[in-house]
N, C-alpha and C positions, 0 to 999 in steps of 0.2 A: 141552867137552861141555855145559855148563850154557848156554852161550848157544845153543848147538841143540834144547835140551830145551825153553829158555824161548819159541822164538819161537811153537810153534803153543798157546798160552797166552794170546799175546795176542791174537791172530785169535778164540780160546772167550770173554775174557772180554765184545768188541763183538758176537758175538753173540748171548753170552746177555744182554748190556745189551737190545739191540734188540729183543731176543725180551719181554720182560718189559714194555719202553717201550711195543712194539706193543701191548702184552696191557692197561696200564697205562691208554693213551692210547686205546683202545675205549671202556674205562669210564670215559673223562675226567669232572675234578670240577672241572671250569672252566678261567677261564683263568689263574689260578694255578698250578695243577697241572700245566697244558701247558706254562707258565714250567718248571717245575722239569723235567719230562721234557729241557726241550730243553737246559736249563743242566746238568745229569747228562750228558746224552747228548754233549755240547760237551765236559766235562771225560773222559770214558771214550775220546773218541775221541780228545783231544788227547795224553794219559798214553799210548796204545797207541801211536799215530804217536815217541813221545819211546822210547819201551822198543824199539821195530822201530830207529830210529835208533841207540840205545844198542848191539842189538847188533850191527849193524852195523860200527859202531866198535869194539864189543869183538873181531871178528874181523880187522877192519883191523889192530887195534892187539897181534893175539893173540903177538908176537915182545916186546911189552911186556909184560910180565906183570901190573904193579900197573894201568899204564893202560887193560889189557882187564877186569880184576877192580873198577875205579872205575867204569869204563860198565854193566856189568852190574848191578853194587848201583845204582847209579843208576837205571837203567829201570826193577829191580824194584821199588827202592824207592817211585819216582814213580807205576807203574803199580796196584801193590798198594794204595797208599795213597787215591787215586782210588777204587776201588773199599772200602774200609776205610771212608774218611771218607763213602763214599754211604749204605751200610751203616749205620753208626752214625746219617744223616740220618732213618734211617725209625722210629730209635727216641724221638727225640726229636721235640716239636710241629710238624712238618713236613707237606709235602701226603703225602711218601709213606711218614707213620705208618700209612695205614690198609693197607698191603701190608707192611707188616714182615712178614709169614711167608713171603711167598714170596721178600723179597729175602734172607729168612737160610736159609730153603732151596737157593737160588742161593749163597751163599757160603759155605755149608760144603760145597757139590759143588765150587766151583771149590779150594776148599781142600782138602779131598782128593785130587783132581789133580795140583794143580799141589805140592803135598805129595812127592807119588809122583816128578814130574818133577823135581824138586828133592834126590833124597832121594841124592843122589851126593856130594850136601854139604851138611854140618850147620848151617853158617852161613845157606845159601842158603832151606834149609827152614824153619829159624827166624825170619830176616827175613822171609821172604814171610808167612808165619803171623800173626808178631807184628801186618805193618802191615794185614793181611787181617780180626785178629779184637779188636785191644789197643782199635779206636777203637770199638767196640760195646762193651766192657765198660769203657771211659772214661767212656761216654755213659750207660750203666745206674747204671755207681756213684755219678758225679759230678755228671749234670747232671739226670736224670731224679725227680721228684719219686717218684713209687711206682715205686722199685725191681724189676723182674723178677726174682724170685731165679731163677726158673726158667733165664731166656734167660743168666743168669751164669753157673750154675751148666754149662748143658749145652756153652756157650761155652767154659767154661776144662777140663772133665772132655775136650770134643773137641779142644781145644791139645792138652792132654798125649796125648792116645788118639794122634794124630796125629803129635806129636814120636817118641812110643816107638814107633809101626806104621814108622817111616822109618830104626827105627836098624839093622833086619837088609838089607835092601835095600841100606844105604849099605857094611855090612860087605862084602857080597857085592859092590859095585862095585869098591870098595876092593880084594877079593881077586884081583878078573879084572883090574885094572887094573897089581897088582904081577907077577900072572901071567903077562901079553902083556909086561911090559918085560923079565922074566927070560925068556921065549922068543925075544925080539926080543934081548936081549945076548946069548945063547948062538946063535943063527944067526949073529950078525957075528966 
């Protein structure tokens, strides 16, 4: 189920990339800045191309079990982190410091989402989370000379809001899921 949840996730995260690059690249700040658009846009599209592949394979491979579960973490990991590590670019001295609000507004929508999409499994919501929000408050704590407490603070308060909003959902998948195998053995 997770690699059916995950594939229309990666199709939102290129276009809310593109949507943002277009927005971005109106009010170009030279051609530095176009550099970075198209080096962003190169790695968003290559991580989604690697995550559609993955699950691909993960379905291929769905009669293996650990080798459908290795593609999956793989794509999300590769895809999330892409997006993670862009994220984090805008908070540090980069061209797209000067949009840091709308790209962390973008990623705590797609974290929300893909939160929800994920919330079937605990592992999967946390990986995505982690590689979605760990590399912005990497970037705050560690490399940024004046610290945001603020963008920390709203950062790590919307992890947890988001861990804990995913653990009734996952109960309830959980339950229909023991539910359909217990009417599936009693019809055989």
């Amino acid at each position: 189920h997770i690699a059916d949840r995950s594939l229309p996730g990666t199709f939102m995260y290129m276009a809310v990339w593109y949507c943002i690059a277009y927005l971005l690249y109106t009010d170009s700040e030279g051609p530095a800045f176009s550099q970075w658009i198209i080096a962003v846009s190169a790695v968003i599209t290559a991580a989604s191309i690697i995550r559609v592949a993955m699950i691909w394979l993960a379905k291929k491979y769905l009669a293996q079990a650990n080798i459908s579960q290795y593609c999956l973490i793989a794509g999300l990991t590769i895809s999330s982190l892409s997006w993670g590590g862009m994220a984090a670019c805008a908070f540090l001295d980069t061209p797209l410091s000067t949009h840091s609000e709308i790209i962390l507004l973008s990623t705590v929508g797609l974290c929300g989402g893909g939160a929800i999409s994920f919330s079937s499994s605990r592992f999967f919501t946390w990986l995505f989370l982690s590689c979605m929000l760990i590399p912005i408050l990497v970037v705050e704590i560690v490399f940024t000379q004046g610290m945001q407490i603020e963008i920390v603070m709203v950062v790590v308060v919307y992890f947890i809001g988001l861990l804990g909003a995913t653990k009734n959902p996952h109960r309830e998948y959980m339950s229909a899921l023991i539910s359909n195998f217990q009417l599936e053995e009693i019809s055989n």
